[in-house]
Residue frames as qw, qx, qy, qz and C-alpha x, y, z in Angstrom:
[[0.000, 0.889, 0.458, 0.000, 0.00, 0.00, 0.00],
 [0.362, 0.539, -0.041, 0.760, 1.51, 3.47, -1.25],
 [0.246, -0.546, -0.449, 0.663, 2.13, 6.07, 1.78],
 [0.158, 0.882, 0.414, 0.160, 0.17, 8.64, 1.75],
 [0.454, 0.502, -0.031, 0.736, 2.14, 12.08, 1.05],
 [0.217, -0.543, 0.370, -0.721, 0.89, 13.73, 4.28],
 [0.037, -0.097, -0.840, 0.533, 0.63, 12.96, 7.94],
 [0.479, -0.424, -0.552, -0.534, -2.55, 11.86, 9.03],
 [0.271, 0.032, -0.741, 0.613, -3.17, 12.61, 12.55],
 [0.481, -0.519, -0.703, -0.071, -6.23, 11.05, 14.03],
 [0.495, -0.575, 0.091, -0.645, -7.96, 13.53, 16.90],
 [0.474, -0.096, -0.837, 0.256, -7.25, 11.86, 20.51],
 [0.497, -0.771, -0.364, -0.161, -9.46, 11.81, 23.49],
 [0.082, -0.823, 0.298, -0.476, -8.35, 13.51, 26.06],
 [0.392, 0.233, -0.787, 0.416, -6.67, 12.08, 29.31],
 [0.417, -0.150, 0.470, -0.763, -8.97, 13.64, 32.19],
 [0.088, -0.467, -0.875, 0.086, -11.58, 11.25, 33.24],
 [0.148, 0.764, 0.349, -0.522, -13.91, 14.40, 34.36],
 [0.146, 0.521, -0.268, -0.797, -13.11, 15.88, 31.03],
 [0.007, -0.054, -0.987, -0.150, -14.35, 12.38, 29.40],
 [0.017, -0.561, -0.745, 0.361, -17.38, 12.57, 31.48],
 [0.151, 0.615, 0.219, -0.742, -18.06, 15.80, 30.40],
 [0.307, 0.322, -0.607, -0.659, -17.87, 15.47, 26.72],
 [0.065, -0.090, -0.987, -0.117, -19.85, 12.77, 27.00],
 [0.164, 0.620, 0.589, -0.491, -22.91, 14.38, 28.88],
 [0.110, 0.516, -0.165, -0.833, -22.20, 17.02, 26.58],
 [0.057, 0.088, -0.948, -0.300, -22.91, 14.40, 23.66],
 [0.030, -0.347, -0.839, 0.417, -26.06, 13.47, 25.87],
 [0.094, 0.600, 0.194, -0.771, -27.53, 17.10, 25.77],
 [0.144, 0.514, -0.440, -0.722, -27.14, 17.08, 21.90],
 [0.151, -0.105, -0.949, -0.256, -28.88, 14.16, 21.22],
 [0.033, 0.642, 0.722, -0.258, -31.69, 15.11, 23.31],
 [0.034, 0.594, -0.057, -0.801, -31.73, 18.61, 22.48],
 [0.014, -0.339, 0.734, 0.588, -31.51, 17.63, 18.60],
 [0.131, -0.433, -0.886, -0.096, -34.23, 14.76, 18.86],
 [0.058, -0.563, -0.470, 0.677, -36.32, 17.35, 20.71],
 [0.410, 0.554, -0.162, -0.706, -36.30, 20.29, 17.99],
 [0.234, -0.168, -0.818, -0.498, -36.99, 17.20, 14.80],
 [0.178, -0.591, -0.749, 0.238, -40.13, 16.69, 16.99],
 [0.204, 0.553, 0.219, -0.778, -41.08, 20.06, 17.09],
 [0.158, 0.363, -0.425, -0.814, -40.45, 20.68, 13.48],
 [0.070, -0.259, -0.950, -0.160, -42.40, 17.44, 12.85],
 [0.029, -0.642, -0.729, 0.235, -45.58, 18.37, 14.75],
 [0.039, -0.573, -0.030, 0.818, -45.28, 22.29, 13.02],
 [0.178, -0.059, -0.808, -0.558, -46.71, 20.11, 9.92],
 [0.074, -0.515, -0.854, -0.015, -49.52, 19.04, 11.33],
 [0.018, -0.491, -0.536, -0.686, -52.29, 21.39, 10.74],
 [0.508, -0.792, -0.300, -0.158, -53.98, 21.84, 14.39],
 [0.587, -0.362, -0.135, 0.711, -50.44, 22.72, 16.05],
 [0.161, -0.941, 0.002, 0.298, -49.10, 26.46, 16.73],
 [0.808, 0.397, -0.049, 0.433, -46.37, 26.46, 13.77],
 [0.017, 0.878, -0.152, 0.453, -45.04, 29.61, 15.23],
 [0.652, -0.385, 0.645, 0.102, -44.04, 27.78, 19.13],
 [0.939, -0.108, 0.179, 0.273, -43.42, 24.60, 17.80],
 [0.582, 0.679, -0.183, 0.408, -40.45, 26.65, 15.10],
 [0.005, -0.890, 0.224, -0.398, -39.55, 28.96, 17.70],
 [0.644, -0.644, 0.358, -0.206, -39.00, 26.36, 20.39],
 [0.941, 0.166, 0.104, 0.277, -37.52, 23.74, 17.65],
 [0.551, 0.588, -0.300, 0.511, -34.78, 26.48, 17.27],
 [0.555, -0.702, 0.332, -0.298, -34.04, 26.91, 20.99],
 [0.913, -0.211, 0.340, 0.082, -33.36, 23.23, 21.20],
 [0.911, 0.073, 0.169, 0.368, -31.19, 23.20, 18.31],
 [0.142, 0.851, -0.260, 0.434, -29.27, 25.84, 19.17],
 [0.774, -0.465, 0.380, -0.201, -29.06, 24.27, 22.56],
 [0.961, 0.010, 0.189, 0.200, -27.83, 20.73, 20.78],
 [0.544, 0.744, -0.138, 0.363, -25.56, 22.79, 18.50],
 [0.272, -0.767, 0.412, -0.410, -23.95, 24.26, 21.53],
 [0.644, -0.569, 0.498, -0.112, -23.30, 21.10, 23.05],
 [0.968, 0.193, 0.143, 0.075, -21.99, 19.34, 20.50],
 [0.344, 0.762, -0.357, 0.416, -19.07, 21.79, 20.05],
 [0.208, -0.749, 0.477, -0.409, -18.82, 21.40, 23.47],
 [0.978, 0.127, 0.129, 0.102, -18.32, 17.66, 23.26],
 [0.549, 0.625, -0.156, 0.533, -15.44, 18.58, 20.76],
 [0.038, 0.790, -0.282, 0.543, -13.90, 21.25, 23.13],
 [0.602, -0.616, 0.435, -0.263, -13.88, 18.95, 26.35],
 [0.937, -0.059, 0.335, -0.078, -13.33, 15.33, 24.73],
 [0.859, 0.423, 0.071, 0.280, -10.64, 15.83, 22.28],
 [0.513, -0.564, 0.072, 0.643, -7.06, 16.69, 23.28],
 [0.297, 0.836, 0.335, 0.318, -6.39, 19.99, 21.22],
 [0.470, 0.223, -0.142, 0.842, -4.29, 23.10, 21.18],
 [0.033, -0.547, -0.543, 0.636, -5.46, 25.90, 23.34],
 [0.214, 0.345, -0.163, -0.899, -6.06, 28.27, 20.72],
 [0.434, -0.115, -0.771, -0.452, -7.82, 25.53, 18.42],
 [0.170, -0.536, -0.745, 0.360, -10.24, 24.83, 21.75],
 [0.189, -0.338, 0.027, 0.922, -10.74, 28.95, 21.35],
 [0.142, 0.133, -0.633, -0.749, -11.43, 28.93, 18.52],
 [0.349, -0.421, -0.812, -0.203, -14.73, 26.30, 19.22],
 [0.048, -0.483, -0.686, 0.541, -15.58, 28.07, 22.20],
 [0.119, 0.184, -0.118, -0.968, -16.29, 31.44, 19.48],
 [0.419, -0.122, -0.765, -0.474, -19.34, 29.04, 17.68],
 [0.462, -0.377, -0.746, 0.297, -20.40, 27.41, 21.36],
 [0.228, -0.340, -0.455, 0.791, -20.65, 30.26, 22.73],
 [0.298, 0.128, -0.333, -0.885, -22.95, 32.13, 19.98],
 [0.308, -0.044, -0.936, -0.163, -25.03, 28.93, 20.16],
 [0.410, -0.527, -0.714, 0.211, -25.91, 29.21, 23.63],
 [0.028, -0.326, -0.240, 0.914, -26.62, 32.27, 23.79],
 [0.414, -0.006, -0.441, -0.796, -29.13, 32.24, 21.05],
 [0.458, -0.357, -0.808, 0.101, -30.80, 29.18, 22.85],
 [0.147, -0.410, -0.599, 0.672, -31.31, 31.49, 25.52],
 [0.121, 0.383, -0.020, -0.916, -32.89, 34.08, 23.79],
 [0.490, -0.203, -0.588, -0.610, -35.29, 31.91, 21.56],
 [0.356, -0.341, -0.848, 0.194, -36.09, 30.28, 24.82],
 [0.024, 0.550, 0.473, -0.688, -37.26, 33.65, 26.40],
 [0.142, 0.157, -0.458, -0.863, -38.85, 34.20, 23.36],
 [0.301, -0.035, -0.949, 0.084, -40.36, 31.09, 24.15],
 [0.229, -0.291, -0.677, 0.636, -41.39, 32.17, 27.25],
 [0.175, 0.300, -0.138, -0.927, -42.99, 35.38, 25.90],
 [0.546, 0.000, -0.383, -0.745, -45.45, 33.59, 23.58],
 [0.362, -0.385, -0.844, 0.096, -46.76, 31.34, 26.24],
 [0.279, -0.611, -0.623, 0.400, -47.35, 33.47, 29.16],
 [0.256, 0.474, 0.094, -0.837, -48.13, 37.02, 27.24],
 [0.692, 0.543, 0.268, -0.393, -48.92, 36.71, 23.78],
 [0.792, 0.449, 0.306, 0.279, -47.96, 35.88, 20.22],
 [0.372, 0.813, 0.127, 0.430, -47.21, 39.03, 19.22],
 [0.382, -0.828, 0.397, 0.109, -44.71, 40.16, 22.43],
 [0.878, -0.120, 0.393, 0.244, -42.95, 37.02, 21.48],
 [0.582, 0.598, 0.351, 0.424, -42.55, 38.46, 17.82],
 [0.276, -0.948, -0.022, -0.157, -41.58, 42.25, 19.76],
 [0.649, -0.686, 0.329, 0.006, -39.41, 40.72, 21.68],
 [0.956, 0.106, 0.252, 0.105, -37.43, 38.54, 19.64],
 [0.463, 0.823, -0.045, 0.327, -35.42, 40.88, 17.85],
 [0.155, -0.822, 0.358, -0.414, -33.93, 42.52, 20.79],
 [0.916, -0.255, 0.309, 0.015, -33.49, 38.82, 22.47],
 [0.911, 0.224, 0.151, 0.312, -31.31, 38.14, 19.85],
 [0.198, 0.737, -0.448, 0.465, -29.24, 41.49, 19.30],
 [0.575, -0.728, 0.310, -0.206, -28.56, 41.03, 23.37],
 [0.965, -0.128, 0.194, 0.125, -27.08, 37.39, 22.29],
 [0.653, 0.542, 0.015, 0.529, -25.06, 38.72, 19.58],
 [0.126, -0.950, 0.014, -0.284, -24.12, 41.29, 21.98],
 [0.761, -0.457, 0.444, -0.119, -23.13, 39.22, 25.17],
 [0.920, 0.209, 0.187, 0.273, -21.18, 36.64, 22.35],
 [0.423, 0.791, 0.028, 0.442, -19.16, 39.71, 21.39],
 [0.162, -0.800, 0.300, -0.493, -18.68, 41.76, 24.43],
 [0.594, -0.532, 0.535, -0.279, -18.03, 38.91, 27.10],
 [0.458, 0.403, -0.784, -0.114, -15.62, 36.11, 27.07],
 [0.837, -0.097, 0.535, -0.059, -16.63, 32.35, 28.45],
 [0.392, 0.495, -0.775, 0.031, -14.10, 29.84, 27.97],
 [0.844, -0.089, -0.529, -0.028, -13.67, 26.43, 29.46],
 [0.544, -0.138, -0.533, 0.634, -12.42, 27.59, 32.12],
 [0.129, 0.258, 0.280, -0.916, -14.73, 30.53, 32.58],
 [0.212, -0.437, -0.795, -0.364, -17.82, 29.43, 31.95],
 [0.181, -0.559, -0.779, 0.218, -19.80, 31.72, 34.38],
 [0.165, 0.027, -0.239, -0.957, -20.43, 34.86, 32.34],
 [0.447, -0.015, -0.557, -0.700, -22.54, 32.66, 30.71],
 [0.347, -0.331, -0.869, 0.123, -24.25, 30.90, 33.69],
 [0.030, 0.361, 0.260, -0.895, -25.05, 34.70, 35.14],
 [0.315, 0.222, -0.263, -0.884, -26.91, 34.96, 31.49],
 [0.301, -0.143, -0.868, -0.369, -28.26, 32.02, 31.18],
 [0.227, -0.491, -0.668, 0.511, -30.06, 32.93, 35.09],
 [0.249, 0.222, 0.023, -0.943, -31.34, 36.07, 33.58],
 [0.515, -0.002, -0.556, -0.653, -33.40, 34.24, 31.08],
 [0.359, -0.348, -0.832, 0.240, -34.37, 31.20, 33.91],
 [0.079, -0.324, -0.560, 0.759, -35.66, 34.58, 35.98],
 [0.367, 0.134, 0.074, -0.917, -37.81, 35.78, 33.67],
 [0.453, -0.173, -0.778, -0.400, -39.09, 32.48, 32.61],
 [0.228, -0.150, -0.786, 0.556, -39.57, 31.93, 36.59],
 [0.291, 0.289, 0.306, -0.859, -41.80, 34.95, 36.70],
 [0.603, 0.042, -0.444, -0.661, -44.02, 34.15, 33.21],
 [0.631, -0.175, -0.656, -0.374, -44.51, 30.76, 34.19],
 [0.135, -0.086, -0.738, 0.656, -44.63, 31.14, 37.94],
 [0.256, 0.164, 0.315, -0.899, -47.75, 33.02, 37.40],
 [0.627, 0.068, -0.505, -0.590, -49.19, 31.52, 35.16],
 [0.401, -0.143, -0.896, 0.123, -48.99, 28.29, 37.35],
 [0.068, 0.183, 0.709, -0.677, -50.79, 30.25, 40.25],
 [0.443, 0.154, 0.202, -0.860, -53.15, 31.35, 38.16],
 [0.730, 0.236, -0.197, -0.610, -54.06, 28.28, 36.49],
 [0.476, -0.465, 0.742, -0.083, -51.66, 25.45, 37.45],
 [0.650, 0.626, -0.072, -0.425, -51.67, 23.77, 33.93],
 [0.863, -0.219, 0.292, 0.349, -49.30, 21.24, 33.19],
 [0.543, 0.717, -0.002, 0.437, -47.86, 23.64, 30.72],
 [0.257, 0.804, -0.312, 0.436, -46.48, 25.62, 33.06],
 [0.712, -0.576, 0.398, -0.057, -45.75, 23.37, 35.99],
 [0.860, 0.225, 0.087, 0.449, -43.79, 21.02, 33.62],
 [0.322, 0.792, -0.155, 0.495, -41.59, 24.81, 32.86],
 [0.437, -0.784, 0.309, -0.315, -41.66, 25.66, 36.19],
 [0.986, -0.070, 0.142, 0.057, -40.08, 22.31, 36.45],
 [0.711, 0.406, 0.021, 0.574, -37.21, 22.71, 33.97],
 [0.384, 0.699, -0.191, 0.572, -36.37, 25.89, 35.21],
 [0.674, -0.672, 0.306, -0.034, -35.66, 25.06, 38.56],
 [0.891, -0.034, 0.333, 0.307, -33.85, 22.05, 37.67],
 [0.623, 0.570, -0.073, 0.531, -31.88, 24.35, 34.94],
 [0.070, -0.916, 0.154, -0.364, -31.49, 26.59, 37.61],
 [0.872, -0.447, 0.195, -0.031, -29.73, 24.00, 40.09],
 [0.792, 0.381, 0.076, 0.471, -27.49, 23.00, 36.89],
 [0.161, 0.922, 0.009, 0.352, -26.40, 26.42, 37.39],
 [0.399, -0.818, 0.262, -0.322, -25.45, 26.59, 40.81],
 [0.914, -0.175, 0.263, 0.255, -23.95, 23.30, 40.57],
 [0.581, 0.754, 0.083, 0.296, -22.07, 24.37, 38.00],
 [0.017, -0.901, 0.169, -0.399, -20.74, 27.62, 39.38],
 [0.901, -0.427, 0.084, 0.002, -19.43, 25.19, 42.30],
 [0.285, 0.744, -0.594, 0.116, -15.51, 25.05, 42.15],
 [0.272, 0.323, -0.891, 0.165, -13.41, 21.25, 42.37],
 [0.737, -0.059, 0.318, -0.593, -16.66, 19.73, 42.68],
 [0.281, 0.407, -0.847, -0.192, -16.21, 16.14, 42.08],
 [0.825, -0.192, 0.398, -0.352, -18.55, 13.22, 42.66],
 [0.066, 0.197, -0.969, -0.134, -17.54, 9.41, 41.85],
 [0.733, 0.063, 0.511, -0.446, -20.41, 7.46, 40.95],
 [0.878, 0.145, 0.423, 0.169, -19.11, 4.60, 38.53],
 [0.409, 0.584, -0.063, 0.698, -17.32, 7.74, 36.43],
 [0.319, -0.516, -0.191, 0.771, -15.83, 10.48, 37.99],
 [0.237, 0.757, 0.443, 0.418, -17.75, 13.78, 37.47],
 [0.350, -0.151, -0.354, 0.854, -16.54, 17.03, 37.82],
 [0.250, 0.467, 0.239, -0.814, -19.32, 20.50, 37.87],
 [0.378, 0.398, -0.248, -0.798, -19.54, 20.60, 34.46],
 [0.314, 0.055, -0.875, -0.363, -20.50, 17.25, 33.80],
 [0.104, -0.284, -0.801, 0.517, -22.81, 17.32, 36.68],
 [0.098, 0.437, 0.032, -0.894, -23.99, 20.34, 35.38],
 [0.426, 0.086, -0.693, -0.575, -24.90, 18.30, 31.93],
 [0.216, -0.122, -0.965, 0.089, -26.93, 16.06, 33.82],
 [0.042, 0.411, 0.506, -0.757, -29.14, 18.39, 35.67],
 [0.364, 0.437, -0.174, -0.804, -29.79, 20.42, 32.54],
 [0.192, -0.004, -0.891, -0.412, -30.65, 16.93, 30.77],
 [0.079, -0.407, -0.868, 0.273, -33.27, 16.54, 33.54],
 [0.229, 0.488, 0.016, -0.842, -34.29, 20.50, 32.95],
 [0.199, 0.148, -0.616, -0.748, -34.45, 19.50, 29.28],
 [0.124, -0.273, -0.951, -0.071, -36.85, 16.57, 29.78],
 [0.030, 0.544, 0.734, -0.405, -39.22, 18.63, 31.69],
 [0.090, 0.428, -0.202, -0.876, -38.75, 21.75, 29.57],
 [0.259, 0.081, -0.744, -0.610, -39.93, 19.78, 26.45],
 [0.036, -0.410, -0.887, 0.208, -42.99, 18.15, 28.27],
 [0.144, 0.642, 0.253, -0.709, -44.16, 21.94, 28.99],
 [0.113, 0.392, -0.482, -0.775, -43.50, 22.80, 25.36],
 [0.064, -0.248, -0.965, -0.051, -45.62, 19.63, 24.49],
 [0.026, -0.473, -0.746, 0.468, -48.47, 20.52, 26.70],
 [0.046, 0.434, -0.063, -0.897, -48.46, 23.90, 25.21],
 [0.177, 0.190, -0.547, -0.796, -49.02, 23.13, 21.98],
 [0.103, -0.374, -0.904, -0.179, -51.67, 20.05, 22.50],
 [0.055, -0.431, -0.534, 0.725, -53.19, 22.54, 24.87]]
């Protein structure tokens, strides 16, 4: 067999075990996240569904998956620091738009259509804003846990009320997720956290886990909505 005229040189996993563990959850998220927005986009065919949600929340999620699949890449593969950098500039535009269709989200459940459509614009400059003006990095990741807790507070308030005033499974499922995203948060934010439970996890893979459990309930609410 002729050699080939250049070096091929195969991506390697990293060494960390907690950096494993993360890229793996991270994986996790992006498969659900991913499987989540086809399923919207699916049910935004069918004729009796809100095409507007189901789009708006199918692009949340896959922004969301998008975001963690880079961030797969950035924890699970051993990599120069600038070439990690470099992925966090994509990841980090990702999730920040996730946040900002999700309180968009949030906006055409618990006011109306048309705030949602108001609002959206300015949701999204902010992302593009925050992606620009502030740096998160794998090792500073809590710009963007401070923003993601802006958008968890105002979901708190839309669908807090809405649960008192009607206690719907639309918005208890939310109310649901955004605790549970909010925990992810704080777990997160947590410094040389480290649990052992057949892997070794450190915050940020802990952190994927919560938010998988956020996700699960998020997408129930989003569900409810629309059969609703």
């Amino acid at each position: 067999m002729p050699e080939l005229p250049f070096a091929v040189r195969l991506p390697r996993i990293v060494a960390s075990p907690t950096e494993r563990t993360t890229a793996a959850t991270d994986v996790l998220l992006a498969v659900q996240s991913f499987a989540y927005a086809a399923d919207l986009l699916r049910r935004a065919r069918t004729p009796q569904v809100d095409q507007g949600k189901a789009t708006l929340w199918a692009i949340a999620f896959a922004n969301a998956g998008s975001g963690a699949m880079l961030g797969a890449i950035a924890h699970g593969l051993d990599m120069s620091p600038r070439t990690n950098q470099r992925i966090w500039q994509p990841l980090r535009l990702s999730l920040s738009l996730a946040v900002a269709f999700f309180v968009a989200g949030t906006l055409y459940d618990t006011v109306s259509a048309a705030a949602a459509r108001r609002g959206l614009p300015f949701m999204l400059g902010g992302a593009v804003v925050f992606w620009r003006a502030v740096p998160v990095a794998q090792d500073s990741f809590w710009p963007f846990t401070l923003y993601q807790g802006a958008g968890m507070l105002v979901a708190l308030g839309g669908y807090g009320r809405q649960a008192l005033r009607t206690q719907d499974a639309t918005a208890l499922w939310m109310l649901a997720g955004v605790i549970l995203s909010g925990v992810a948060g704080a777990v997160q934010a947590t410094p040389d956290l480290h649990v052992t439970a057949i892997w070794e996890f450190d915050q940020n893979g802990l952190y994927h886990l919560i938010q998988s459990a956020g996700l699960v309930a998020i997408q129930r609410g989003v569900t409810c909505s629309l059969a609703g």
